[in-house]
N, CA, C and O atoms as a GROMACS GRO file, in nm:
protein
  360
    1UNK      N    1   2.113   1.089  -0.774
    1UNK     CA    2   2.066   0.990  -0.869
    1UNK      C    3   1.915   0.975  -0.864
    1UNK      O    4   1.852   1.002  -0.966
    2UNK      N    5   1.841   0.928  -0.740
    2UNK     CA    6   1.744   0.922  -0.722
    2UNK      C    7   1.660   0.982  -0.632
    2UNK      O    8   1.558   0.938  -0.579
    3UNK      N    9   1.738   1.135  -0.618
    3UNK     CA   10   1.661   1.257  -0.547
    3UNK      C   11   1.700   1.192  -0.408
    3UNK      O   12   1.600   1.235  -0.350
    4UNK      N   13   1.765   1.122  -0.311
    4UNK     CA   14   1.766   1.091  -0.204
    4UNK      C   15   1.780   1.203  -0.140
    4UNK      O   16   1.689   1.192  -0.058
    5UNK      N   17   1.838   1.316  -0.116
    5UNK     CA   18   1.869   1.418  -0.049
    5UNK      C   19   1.791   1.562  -0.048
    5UNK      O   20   1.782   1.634  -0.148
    6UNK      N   21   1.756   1.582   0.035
    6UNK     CA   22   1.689   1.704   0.050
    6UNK      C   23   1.543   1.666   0.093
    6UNK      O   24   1.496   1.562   0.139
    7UNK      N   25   1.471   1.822   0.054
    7UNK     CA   26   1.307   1.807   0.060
    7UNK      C   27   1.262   1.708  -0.042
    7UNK      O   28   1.146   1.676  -0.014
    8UNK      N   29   1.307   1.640  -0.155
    8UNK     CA   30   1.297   1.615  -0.273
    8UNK      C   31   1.284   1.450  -0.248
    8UNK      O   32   1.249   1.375  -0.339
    9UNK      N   33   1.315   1.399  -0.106
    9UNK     CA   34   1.356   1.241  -0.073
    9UNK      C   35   1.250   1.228  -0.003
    9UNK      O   36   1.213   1.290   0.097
   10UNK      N   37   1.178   1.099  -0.094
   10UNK     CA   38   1.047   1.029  -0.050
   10UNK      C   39   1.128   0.962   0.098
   10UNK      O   40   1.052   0.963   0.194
   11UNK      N   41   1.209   0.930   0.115
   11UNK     CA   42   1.283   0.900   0.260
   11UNK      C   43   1.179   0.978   0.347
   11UNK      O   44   1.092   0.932   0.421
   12UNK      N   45   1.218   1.137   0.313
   12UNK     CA   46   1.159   1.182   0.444
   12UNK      C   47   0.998   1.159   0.497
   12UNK      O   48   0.956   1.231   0.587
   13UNK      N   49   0.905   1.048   0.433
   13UNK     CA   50   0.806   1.026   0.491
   13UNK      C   51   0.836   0.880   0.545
   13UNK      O   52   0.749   0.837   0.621
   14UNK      N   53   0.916   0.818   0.526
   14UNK     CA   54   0.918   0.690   0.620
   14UNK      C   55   0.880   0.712   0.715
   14UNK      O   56   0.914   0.828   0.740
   15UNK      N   57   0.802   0.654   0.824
   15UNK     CA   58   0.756   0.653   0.990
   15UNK      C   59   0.802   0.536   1.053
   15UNK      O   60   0.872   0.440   1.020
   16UNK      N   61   0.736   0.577   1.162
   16UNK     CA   62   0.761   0.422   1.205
   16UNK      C   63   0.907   0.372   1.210
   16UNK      O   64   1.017   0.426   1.199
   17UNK      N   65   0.847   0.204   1.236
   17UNK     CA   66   0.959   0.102   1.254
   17UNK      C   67   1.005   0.041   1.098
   17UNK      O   68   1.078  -0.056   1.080
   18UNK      N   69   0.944   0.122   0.998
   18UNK     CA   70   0.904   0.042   0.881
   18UNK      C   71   1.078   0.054   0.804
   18UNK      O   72   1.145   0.156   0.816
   19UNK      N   73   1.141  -0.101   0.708
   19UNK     CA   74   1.240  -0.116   0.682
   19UNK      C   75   1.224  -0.053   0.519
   19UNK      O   76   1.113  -0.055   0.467
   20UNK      N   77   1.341   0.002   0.445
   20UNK     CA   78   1.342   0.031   0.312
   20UNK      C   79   1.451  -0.089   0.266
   20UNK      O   80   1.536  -0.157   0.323
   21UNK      N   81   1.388  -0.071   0.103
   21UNK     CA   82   1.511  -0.173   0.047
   21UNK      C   83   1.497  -0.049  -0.079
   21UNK      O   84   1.405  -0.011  -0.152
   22UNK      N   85   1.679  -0.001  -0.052
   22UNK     CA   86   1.735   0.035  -0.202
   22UNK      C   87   1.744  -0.046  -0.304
   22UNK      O   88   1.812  -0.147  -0.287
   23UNK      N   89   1.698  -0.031  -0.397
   23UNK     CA   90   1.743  -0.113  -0.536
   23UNK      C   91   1.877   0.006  -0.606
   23UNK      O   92   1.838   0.097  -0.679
   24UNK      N   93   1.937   0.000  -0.594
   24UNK     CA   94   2.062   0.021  -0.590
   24UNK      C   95   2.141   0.008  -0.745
   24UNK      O   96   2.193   0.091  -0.820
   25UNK      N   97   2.117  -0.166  -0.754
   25UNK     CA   98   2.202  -0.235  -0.811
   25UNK      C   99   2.131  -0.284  -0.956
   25UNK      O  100   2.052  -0.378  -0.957
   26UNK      N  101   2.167  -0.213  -1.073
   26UNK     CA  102   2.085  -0.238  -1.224
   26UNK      C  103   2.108  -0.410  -1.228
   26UNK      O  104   2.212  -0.465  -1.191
   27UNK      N  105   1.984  -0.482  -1.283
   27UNK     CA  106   1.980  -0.629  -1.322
   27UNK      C  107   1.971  -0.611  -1.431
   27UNK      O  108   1.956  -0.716  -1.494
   28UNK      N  109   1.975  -0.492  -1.509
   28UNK     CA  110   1.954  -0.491  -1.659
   28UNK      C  111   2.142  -0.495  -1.739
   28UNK      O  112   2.165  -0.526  -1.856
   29UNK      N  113   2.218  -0.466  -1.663
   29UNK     CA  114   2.336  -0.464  -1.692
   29UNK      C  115   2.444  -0.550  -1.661
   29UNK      O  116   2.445  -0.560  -1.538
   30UNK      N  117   2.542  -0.622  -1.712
   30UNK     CA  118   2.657  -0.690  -1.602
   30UNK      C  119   2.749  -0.634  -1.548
   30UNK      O  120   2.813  -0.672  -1.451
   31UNK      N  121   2.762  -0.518  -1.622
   31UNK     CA  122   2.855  -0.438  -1.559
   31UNK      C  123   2.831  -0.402  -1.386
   31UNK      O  124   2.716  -0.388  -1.346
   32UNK      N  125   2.965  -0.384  -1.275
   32UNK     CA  126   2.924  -0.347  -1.160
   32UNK      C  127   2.897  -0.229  -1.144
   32UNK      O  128   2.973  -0.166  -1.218
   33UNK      N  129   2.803  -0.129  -1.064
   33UNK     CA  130   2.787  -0.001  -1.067
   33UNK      C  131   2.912   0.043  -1.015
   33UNK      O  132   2.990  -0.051  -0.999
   34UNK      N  133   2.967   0.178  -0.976
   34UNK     CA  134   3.096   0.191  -0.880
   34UNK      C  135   3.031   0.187  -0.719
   34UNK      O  136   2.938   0.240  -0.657
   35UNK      N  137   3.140   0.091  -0.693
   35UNK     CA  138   3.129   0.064  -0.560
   35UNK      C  139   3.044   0.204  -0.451
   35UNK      O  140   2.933   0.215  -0.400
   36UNK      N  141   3.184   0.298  -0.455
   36UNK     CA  142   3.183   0.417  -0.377
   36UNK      C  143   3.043   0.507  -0.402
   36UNK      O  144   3.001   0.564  -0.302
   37UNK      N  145   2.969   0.524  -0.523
   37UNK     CA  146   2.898   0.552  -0.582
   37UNK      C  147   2.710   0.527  -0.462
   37UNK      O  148   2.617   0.605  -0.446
   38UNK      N  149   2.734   0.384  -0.407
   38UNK     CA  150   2.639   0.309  -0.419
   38UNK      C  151   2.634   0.314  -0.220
   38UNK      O  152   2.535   0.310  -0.148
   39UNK      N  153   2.755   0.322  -0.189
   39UNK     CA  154   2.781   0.317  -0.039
   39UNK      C  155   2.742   0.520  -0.010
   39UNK      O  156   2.686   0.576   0.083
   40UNK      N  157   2.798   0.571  -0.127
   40UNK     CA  158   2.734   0.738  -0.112
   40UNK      C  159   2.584   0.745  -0.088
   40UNK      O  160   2.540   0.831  -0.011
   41UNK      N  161   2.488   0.641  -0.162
   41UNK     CA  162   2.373   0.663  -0.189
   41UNK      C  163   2.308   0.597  -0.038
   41UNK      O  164   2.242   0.666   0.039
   42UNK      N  165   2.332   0.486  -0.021
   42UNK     CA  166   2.329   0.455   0.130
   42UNK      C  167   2.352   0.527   0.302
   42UNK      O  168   2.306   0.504   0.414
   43UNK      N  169   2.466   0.638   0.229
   43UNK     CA  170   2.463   0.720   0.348
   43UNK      C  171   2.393   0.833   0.358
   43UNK      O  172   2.383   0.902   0.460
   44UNK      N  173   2.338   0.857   0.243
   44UNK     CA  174   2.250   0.995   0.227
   44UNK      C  175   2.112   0.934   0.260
   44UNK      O  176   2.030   1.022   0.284
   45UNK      N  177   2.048   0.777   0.271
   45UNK     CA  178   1.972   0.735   0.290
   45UNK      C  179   1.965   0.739   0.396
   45UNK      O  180   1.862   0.798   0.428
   46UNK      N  181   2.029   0.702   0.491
   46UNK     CA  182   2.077   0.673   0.616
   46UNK      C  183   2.030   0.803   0.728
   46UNK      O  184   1.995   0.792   0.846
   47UNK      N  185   2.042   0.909   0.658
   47UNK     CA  186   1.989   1.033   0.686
   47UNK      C  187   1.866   1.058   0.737
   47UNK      O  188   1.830   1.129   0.830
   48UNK      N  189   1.806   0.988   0.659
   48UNK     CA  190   1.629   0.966   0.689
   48UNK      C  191   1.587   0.816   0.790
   48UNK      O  192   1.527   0.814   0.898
   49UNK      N  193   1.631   0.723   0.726
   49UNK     CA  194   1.617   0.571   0.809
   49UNK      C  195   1.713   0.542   0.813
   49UNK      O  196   1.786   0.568   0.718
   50UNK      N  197   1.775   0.458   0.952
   50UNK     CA  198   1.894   0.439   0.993
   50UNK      C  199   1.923   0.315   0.963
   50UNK      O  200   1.831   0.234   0.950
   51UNK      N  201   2.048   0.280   0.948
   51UNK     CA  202   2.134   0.213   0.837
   51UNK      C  203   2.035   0.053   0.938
   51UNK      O  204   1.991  -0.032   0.861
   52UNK      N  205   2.021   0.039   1.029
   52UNK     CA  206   1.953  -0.114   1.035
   52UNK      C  207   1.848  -0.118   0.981
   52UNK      O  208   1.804  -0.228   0.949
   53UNK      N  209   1.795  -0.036   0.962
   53UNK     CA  210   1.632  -0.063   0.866
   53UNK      C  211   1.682  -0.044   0.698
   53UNK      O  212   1.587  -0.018   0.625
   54UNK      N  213   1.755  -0.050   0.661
   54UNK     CA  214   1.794  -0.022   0.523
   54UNK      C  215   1.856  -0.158   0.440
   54UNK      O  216   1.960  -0.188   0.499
   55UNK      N  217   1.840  -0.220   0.367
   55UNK     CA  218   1.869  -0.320   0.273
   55UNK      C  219   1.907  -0.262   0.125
   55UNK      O  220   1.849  -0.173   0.063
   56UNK      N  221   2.015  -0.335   0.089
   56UNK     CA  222   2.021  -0.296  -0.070
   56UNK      C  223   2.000  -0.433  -0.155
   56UNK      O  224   2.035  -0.541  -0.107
   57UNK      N  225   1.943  -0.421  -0.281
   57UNK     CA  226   1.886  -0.517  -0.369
   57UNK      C  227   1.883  -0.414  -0.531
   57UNK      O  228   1.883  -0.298  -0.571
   58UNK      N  229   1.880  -0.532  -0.569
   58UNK     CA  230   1.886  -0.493  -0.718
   58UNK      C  231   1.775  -0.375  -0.742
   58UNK      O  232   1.713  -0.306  -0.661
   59UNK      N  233   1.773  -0.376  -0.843
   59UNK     CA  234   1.645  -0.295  -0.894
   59UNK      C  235   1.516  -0.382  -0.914
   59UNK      O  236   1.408  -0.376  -0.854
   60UNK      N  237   1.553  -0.456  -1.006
   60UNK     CA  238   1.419  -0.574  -1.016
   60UNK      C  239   1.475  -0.668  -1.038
   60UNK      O  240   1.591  -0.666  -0.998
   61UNK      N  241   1.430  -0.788  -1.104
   61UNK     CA  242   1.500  -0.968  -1.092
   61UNK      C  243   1.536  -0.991  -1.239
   61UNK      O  244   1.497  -0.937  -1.342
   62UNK      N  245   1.627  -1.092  -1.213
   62UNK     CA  246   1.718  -1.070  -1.327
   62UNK      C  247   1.653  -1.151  -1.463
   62UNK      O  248   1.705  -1.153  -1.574
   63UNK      N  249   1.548  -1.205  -1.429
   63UNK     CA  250   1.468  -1.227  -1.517
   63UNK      C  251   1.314  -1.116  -1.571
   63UNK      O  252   1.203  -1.144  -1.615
   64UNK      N  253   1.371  -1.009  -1.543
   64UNK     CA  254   1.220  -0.916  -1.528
   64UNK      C  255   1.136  -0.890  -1.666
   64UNK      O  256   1.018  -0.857  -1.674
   65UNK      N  257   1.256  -0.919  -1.807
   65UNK     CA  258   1.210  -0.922  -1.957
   65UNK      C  259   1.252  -1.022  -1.997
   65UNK      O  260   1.361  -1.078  -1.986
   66UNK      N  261   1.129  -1.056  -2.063
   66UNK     CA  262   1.178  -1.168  -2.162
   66UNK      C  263   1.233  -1.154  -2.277
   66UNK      O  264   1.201  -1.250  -2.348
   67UNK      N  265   1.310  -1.071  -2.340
   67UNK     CA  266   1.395  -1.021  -2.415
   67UNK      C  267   1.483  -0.928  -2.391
   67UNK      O  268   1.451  -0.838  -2.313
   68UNK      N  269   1.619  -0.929  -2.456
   68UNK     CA  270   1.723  -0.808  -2.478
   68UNK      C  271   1.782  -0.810  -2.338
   68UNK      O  272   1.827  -0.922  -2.361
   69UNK      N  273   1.808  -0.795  -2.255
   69UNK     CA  274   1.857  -0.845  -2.102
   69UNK      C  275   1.951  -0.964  -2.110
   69UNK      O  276   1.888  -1.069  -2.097
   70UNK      N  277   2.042  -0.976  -2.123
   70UNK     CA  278   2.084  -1.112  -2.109
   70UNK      C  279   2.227  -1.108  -2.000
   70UNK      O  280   2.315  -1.036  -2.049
   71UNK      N  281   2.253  -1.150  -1.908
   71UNK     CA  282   2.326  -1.146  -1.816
   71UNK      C  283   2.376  -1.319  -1.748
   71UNK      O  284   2.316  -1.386  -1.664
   72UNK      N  285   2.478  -1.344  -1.806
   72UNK     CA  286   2.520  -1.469  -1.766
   72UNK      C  287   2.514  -1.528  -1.661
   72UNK      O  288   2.567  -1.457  -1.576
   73UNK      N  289   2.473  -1.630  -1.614
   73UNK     CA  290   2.483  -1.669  -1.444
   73UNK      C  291   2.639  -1.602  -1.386
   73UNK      O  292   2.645  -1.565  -1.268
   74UNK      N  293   2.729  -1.592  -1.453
   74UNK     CA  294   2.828  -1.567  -1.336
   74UNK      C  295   2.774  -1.375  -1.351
   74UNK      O  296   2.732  -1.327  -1.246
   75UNK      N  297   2.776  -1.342  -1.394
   75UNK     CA  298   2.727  -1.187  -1.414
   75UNK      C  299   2.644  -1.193  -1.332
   75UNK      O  300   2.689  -1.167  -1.220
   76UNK      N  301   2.526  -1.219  -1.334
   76UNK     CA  302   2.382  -1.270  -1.232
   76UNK      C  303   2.517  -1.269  -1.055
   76UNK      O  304   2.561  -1.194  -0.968
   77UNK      N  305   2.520  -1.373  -1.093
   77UNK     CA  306   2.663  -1.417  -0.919
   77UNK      C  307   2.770  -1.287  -0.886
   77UNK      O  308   2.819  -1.252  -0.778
   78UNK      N  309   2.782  -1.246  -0.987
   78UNK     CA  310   2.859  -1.100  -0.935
   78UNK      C  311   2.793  -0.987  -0.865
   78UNK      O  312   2.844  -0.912  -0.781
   79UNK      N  313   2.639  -0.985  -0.924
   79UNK     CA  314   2.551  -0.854  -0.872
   79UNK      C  315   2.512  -0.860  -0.731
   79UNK      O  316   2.498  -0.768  -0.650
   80UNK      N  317   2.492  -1.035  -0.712
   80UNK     CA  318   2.478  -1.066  -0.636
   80UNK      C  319   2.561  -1.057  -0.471
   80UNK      O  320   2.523  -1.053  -0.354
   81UNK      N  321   2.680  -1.055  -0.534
   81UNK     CA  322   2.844  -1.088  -0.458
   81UNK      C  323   2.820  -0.935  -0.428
   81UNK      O  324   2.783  -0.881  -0.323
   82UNK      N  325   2.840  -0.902  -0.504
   82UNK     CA  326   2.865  -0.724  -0.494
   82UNK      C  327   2.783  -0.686  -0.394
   82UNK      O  328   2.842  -0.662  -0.288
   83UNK      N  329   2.666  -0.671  -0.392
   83UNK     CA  330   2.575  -0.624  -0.269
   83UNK      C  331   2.596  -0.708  -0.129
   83UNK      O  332   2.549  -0.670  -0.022
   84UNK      N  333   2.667  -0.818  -0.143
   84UNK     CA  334   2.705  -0.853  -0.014
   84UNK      C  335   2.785  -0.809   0.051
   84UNK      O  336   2.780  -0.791   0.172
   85UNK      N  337   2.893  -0.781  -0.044
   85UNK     CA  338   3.017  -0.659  -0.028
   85UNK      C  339   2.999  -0.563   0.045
   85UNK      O  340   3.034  -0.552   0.163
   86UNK      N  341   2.931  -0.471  -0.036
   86UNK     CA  342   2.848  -0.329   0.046
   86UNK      C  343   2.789  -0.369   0.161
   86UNK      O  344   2.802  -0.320   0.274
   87UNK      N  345   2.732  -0.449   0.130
   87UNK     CA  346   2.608  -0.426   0.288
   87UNK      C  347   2.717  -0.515   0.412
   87UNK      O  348   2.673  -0.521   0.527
   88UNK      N  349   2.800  -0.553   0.394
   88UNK     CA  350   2.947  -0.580   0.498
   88UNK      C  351   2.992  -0.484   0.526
   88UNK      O  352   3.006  -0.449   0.643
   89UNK      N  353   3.035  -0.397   0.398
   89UNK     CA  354   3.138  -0.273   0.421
   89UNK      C  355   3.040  -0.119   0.504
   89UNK      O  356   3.097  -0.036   0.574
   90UNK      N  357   2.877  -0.116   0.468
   90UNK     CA  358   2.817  -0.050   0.539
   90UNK      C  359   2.800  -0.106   0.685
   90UNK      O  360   2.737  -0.041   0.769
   0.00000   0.00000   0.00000
């Protein structure tokens, strides 16, 4: 999806103690991404920085346009729910 794997993964310059946050999770949509999909992308991350330095988060905030975006608070509360999910189940 986002080149995570290979020579091609900005991953492989992380150093250090330094933490990443996947944005993972579209705020432009209500729909949920697929679960399995998203926990794949996390373990290929994982590859490079190990799963305690790793966070998942949206892409950007669910207010990021002021037009055409529209995502209901419970939609908003699902994206939300959802990444708590994952980052339990990782």
């Amino acid at each position: 999806m986002w080149g995570l794997q290979g020579v091609d993964s900005p991953l492989q310059f992380v150093t250090g103690e330094k933490n990443v946050v996947l944005g993972l999770v579209s705020s432009k949509t209500g729909e949920l991404e697929e679960k399995e999909q998203i926990i794949t992308y996390i373990q290929e991350a994982s590859q490079y920085v190990p799963l305690d330095r790793l966070a998942l988060s949206l892409q950007c905030a669910f207010a990021s346009a002021e037009e055409g975006i529209i995502l209901t608070e419970e939609q908003q509360w699902a994206k939300l729910h959802f990444i708590k999910d994952i980052a339990e189940d990782v």
